[in-house]
C-alpha positions as CSV (number, residue, x, y, z in Angstrom):
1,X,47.6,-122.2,-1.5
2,X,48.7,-118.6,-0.9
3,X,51.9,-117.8,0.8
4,X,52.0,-115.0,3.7
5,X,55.2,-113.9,1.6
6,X,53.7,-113.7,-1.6
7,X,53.3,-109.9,-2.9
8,X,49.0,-108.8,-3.7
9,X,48.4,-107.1,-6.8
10,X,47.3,-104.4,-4.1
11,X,50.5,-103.8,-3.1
12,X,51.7,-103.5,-6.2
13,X,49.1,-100.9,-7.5
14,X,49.8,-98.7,-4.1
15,X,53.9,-99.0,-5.5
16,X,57.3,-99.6,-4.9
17,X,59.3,-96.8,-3.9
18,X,60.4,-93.2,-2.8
19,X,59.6,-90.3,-4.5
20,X,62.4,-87.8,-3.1
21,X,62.5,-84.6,-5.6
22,X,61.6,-81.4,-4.3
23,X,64.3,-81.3,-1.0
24,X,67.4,-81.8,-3.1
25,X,66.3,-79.3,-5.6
26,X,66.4,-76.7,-2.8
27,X,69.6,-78.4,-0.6
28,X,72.1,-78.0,-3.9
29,X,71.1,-74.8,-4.7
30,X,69.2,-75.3,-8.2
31,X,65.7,-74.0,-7.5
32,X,65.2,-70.3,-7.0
33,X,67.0,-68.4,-4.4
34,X,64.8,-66.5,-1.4
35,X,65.3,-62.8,-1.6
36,X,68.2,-62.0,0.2
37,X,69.7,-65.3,0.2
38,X,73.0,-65.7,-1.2
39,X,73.1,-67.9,-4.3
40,X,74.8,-71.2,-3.5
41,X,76.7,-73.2,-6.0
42,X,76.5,-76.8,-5.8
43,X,78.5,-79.6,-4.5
44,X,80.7,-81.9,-6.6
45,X,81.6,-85.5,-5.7
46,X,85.2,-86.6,-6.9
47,X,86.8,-90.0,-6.2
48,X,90.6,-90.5,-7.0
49,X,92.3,-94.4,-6.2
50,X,95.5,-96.0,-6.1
51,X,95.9,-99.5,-5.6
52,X,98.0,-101.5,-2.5
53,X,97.6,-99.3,0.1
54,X,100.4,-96.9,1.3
55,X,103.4,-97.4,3.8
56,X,101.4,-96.7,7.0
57,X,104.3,-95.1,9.3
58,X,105.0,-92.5,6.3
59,X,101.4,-91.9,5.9
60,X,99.6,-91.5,9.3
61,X,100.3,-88.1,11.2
62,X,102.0,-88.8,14.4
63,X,100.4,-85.8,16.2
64,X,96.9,-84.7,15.1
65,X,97.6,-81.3,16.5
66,X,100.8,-80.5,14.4
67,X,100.5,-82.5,10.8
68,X,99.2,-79.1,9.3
69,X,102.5,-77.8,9.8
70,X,104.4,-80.9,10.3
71,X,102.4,-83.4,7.6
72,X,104.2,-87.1,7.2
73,X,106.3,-87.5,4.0
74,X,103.7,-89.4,1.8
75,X,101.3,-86.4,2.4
76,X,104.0,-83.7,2.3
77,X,102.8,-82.3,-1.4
78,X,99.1,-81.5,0.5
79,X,100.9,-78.9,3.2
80,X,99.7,-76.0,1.2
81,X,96.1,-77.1,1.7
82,X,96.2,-79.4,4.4
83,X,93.8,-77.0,5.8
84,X,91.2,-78.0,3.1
85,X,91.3,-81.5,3.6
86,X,90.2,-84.2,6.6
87,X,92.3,-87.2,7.4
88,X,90.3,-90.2,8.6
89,X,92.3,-93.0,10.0
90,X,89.9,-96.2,11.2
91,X,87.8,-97.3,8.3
92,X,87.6,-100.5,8.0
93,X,87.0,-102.3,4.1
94,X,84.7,-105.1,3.3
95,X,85.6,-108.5,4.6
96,X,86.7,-110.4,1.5
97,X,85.8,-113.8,2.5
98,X,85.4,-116.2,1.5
99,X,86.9,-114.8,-1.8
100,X,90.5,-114.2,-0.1
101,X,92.2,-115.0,-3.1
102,X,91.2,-112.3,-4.8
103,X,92.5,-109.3,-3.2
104,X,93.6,-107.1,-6.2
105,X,90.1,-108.6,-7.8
106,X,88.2,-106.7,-4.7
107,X,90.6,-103.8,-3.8
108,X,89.2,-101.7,-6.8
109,X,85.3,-103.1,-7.3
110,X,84.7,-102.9,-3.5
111,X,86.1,-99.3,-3.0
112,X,82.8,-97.0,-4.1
113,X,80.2,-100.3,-3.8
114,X,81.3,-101.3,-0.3
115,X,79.8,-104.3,-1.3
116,X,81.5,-108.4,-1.7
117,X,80.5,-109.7,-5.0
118,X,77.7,-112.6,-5.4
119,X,80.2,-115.4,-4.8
120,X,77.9,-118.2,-6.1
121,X,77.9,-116.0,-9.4
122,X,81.7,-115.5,-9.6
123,X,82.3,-115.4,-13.6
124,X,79.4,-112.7,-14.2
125,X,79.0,-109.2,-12.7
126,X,77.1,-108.7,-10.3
127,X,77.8,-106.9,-7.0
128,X,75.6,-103.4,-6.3
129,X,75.3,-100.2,-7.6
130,X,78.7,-97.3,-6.7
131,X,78.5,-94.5,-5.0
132,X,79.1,-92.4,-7.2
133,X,76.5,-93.9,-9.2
134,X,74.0,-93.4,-6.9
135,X,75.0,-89.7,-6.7
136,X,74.6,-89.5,-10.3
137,X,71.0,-90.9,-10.8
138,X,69.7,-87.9,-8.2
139,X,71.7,-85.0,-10.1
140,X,73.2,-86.1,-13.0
141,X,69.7,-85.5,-14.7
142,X,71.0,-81.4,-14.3
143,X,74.6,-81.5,-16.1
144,X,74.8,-82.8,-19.8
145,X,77.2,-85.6,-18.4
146,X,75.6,-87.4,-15.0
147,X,78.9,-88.3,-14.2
148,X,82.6,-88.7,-15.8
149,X,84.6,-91.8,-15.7
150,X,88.6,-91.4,-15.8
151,X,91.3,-93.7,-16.1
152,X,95.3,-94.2,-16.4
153,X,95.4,-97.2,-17.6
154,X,93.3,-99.0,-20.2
155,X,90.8,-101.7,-18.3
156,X,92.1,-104.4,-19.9
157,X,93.9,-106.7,-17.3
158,X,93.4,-110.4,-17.0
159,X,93.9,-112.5,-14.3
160,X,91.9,-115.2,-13.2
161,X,91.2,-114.6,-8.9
162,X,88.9,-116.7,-7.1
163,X,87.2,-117.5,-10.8
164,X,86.3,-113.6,-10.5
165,X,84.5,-111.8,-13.9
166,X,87.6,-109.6,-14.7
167,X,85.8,-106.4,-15.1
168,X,85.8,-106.7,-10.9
169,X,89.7,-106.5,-11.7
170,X,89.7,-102.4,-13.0
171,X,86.5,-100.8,-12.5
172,X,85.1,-98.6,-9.7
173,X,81.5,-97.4,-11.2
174,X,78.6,-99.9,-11.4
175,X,75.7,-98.1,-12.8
176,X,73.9,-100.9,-11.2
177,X,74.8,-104.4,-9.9
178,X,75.6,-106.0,-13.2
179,X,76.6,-103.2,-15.6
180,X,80.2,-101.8,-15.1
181,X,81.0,-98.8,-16.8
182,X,84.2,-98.2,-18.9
183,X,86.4,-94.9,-17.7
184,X,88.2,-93.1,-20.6
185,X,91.9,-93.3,-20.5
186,X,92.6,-90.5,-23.7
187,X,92.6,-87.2,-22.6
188,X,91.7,-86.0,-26.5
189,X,88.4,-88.2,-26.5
190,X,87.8,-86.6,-22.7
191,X,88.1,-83.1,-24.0
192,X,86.0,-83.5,-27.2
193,X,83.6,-84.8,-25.2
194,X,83.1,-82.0,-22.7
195,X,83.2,-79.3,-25.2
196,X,80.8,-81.2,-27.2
197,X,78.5,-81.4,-24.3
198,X,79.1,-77.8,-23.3
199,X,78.2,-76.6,-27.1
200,X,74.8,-78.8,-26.7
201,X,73.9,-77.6,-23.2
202,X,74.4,-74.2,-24.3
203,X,72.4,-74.4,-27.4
204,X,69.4,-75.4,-25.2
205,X,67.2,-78.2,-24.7
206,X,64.0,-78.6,-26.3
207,X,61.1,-80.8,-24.8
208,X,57.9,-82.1,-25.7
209,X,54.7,-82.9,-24.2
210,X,55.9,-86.7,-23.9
211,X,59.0,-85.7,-21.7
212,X,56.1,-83.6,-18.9
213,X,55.6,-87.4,-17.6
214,X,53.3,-87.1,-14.5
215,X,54.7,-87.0,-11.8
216,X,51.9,-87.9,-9.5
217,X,52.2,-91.6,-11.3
218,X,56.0,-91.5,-10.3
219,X,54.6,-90.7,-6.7
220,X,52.2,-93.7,-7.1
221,X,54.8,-95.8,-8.0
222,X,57.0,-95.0,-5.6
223,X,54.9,-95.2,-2.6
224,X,56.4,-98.0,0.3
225,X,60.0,-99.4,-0.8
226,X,60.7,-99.2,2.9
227,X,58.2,-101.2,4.1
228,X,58.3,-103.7,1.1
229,X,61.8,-104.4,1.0
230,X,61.8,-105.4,4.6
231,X,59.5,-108.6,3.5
232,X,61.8,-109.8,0.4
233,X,64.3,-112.1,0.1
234,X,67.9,-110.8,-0.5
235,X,67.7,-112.0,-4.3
236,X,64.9,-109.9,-4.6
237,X,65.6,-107.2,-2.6
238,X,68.9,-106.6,-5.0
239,X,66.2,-106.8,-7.8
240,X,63.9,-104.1,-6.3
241,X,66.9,-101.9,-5.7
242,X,68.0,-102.0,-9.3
243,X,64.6,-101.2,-10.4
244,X,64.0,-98.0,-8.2
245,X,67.4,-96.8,-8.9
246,X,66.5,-96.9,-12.7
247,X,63.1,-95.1,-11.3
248,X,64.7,-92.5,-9.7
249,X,66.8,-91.3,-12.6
250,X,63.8,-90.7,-14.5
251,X,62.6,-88.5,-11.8
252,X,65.5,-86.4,-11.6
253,X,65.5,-86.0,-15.1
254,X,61.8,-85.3,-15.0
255,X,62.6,-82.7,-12.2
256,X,65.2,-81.3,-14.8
257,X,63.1,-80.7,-17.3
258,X,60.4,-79.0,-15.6
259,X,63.4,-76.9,-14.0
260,X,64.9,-75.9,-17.4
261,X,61.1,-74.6,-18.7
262,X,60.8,-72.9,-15.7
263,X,63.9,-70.8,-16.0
264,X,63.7,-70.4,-19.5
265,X,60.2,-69.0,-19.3
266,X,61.6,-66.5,-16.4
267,X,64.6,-65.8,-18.9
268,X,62.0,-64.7,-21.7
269,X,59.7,-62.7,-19.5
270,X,63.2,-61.1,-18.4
271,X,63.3,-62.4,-14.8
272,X,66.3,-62.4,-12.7
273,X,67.0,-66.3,-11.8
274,X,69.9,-65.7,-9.5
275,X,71.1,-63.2,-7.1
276,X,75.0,-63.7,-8.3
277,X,76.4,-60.9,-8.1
278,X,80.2,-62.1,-8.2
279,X,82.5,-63.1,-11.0
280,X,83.6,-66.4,-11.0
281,X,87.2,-67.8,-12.5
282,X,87.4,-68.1,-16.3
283,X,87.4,-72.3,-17.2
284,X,90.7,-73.3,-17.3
285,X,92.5,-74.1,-20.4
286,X,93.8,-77.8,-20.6
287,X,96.9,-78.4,-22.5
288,X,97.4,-81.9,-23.9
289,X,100.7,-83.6,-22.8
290,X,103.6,-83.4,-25.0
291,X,106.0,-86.5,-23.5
292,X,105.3,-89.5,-22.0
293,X,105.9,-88.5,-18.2
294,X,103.1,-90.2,-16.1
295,X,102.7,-87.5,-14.1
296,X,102.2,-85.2,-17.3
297,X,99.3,-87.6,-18.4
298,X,98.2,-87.8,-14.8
299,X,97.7,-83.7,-14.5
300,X,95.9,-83.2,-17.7
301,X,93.4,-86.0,-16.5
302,X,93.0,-83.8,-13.4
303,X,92.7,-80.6,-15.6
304,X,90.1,-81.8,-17.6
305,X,87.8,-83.2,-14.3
306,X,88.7,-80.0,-12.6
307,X,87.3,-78.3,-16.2
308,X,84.3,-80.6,-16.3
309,X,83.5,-79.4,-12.3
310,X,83.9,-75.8,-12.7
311,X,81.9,-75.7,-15.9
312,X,79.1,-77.9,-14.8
313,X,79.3,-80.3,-16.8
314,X,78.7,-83.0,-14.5
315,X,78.9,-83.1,-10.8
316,X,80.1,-86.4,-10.5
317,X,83.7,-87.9,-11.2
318,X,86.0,-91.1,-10.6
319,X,89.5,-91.1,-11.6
320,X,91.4,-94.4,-11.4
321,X,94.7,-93.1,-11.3
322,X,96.6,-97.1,-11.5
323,X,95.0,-100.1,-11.9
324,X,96.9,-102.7,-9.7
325,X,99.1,-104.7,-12.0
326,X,101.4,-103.8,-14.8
327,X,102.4,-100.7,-13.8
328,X,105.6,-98.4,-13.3
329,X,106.9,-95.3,-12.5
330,X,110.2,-94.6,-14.3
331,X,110.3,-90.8,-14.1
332,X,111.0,-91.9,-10.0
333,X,114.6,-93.6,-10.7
334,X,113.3,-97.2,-11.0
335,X,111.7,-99.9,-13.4
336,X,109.6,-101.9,-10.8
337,X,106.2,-102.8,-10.6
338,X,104.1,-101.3,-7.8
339,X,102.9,-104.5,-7.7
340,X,106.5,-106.0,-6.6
341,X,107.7,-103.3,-4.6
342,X,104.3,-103.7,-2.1
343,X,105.8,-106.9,-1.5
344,X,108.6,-105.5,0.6
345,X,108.4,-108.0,3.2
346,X,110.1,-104.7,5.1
347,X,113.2,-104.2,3.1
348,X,114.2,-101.1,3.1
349,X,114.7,-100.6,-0.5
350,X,111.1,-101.8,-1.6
351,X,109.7,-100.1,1.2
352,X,111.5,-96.7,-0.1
353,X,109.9,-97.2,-3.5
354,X,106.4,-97.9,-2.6
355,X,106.6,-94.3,-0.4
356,X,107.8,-92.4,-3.4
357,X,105.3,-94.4,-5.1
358,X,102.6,-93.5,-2.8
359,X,103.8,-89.7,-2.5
360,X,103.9,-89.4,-6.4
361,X,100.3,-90.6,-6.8
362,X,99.2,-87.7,-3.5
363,X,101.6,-85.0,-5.3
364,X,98.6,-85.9,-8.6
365,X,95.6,-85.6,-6.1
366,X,97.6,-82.5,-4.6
367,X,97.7,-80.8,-8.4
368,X,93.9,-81.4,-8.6
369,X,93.2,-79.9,-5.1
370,X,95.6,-76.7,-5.2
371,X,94.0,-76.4,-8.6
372,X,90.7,-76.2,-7.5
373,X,91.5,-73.8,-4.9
374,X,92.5,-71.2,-6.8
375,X,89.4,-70.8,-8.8
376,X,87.0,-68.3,-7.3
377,X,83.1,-69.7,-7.2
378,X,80.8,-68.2,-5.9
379,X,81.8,-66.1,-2.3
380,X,84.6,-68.9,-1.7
381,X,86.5,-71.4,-4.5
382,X,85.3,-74.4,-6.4
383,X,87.2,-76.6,-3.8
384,X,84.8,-75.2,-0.9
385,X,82.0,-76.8,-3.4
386,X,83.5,-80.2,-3.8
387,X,84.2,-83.1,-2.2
388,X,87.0,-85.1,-3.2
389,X,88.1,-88.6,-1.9
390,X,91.8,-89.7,-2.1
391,X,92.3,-93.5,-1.1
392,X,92.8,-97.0,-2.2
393,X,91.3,-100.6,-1.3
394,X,93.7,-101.9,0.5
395,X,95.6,-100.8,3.7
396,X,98.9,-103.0,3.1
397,X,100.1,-104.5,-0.1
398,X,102.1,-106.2,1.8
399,X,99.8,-108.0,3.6
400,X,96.6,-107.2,1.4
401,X,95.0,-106.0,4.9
402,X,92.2,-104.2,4.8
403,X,91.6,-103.1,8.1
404,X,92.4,-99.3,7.9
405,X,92.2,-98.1,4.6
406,X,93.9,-94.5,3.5
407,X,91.7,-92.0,3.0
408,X,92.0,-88.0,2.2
409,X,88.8,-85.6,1.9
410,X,89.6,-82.2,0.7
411,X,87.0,-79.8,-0.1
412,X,84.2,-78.7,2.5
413,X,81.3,-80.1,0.4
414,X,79.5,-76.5,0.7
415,X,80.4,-76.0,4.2
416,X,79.2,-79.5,5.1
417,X,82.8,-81.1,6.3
418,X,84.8,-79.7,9.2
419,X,88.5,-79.8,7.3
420,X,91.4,-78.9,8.7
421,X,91.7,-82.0,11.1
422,X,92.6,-85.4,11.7
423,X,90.5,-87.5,13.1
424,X,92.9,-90.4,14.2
425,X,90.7,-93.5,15.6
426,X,87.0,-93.2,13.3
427,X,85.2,-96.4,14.4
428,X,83.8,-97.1,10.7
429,X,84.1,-99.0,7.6
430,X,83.8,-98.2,3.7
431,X,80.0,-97.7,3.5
432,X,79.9,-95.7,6.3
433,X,82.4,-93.3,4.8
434,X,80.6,-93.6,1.6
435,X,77.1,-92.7,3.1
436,X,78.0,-90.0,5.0
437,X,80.1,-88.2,1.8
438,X,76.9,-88.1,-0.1
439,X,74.8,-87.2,2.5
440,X,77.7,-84.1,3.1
441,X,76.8,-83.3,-0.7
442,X,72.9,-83.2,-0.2
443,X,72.3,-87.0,-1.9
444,X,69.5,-88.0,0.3
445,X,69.9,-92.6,0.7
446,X,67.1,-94.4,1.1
447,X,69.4,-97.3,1.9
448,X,72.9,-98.0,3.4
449,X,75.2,-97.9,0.8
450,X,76.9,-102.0,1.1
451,X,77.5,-102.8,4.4
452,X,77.2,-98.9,6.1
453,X,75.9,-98.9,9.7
454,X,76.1,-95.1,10.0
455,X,76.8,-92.2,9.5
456,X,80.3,-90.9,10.2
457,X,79.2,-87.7,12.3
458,X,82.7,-86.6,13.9
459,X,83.1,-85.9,10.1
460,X,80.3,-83.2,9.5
461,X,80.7,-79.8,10.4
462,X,78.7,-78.6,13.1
């Protein structure tokens, strides 16, 4: 006997998803300018952690009027472009429970999914696809790299949390629910890369008739996800989400393709593609670090996204700047753990080291954001075309609350954010922040991103 729930071949033949290619094209700038219309340069998505949370009262501007001038101490190395960045105080992270053992396990793999892992499937992977991830499948199909994976540390630490898969332990990405992806912690390998994929995107692509798929049987395809996923069960709804996120990476790389052929046949009749007219800065040069000073290590990782931004080599970055166990800061005076000193328990002396902590990882995310500033691109800088998220999973190592995670924007996303404020009581939580980022950097969602509710307007410039 048939079931009312059961999927018809019909359905199936009419399709399964979204087709969403020609508005992005036009919001980020890649198709043709309009005569008269100012080229536009577009918008990069960077995400930069640190783990156990920061000392709230050093942290937190007292006065949302006078922190540009006045900032707390922990954000004291972002006064010169406080200006540039947003503050958003009230977002809430994903309840962990019933998994509350595992803070450190989630701090990390809940921070750009927004998401709790499958707790009955505890020793495999499987939680959803990142944000950035999902920002990667609709433009990475445009940059030789769809999106560059950084790390301090190597992503090797054990420790056995609720029964948790340790990958859950030190990884942010998730190219979908059950793949992590590795980040690279050797600047050499980072830089070789890059230049490898700079001397290939500038020799040209070549194409064949296979890679001019049609794209009216993508459109088929993708014809009623919305509709569809509404009748599935939440097993298979993770299923269908999988399968169109694979879907739509073909169809920006599809829409990439046809892009390059078009501007490559404009180049040989000798048309104009652009109307720049400006000169933008010349690519940094990245020096490779001589001692063994973290923050040394820590500012050539920076140079070399800041490098990979500004010469379009992908438009998508995470840097895990500390994983949550094992590590130390000895060029600050002291041999502790982070890990230890969060435990403070309010004593003055662990609570002292966890804010120079805490300041030395903003002064890093500081280096990448003056950076960025001073290179010209386009009428304004390359930080007025990015978007760059400072925070970490946890409110409180202290604690381990999570019920008003640090966060710091800089960048105006292309003149989509309103910076320059603090916005001290944001009714959110992580997927809302998450959402409303990408949809600031023209990534149109089909679907809340984990357990979003909304979109985080007070945020968006008007």
């Amino acid at each position: 006997m048939r079931s009312e729930r059961m999927i018809s071949r019909r359905t199936c033949l009419r399709g399964l998803g979204v087709a969403l290619g020609l508005p992005l094209l036009e919001r980020m700038g890649w198709a043709d300018q309009p005569k008269g219309v100012a080229y536009k340069p577009p918008v990069r998505l960077g995400f930069m952690y640190m783990p156990h949370g920061v000392i709230m009262e050093q942290f937190w501007p007292s006065d949302p009027k006078s922190f540009l001038k006045s900032p707390p101490p922990i954000l004291e190395p972002l006064r010169p472009v406080l200006d540039q960045c947003l503050l958003v105080k009230g977002i809430s992270g994903v309840p962990i429970s019933p998994m509350n053992g595992a803070p450190h396990a989630l701090e990390l793999s809940t921070w750009l999914t927004a998401t709790l892992p499958d707790s009955k499937k505890r020793d495999v992977v499987n939680i959803a696809i990142s944000a950035d991830q999902i920002a990667a499948n609709y433009v990475g199909a445009f940059t030789p790299l769809p999106s560059l994976e950084l790390a301090t540390m190597p992503q090797t630490h054990k420790e056995n949390q609720e029964g948790l898969n340790e990958a859950y332990y030190s990884h942010c990405s998730f190219r979908g629910p059950t793949q992590p992806l590795p980040a690279e912690v050797n600047p050499k390998v980072v830089l070789k890369r890059l230049f490898q994929c700079r001397e290939k995107s500038q020799a040209g692509n070549t194409t064949t008739a296979a890679d001019a798929l049609d794209r009216s049987m993508l459109d088929l395809v993708l014809g009623g996800a919305r509709d569809l996923r509404g009748t599935l069960s939440y097993a298979d709804q993770r299923k269908l989400d999988e399968y169109l996120d694979s879907v739509r990476s073909v169809e920006r790389r599809i829409a990439a393709i046809q892009l390059r052929q078009v501007e490559a046949a404009k180049a040989a009749a000798g048309v104009r593609t652009t109307s720049r007219v400006f000169k933008d800065s010349a690519p940094i040069e990245v020096k490779m670090p001589e001692g063994d000073k973290r923050s040394e290590y820590m500012q050539v990782m920076c140079d070399l996204n800041v490098l990979a931004f500004q010469t379009d080599l992908t438009r998508v970055s995470t840097y895990i700047g500390s994983t949550p166990n094992g590590v130390s800061y000895p060029e600050l005076g002291f041999p502790d753990q982070h890990h230890s000193c969060t435990h403070h328990n309010y004593e003055s002396v662990k609570l002292n080291k966890v804010a120079k902590i805490n300041t030395f990882n903003v002064s890093q995310f500081a280096y990448m954001v003056k950076k960025m500033q001073s290179l010209r691109e386009g009428e304004g800088t390359l930080l007025d075309n990015c978007i760059m998220m400072w925070g970490s999973g946890l409110e409180d190592g202290n604690k381990h609350a999570r019920s008003n995670l640090p966060f710091v924007i800089a960048g105006k996303g292309g003149g989509t954010l309103n910076t320059g404020r603090f916005l001290p009581d944001v009714k959110g939580n992580q997927g809302d922040l998450l959402g409303t980022l990408l949809t600031c950097a023209g990534i149109p969602l089909d679907r809340p991103i984990g357990i979003a509710t909304k979109q985080l307007t007070e945020m968006i410039a008007s």
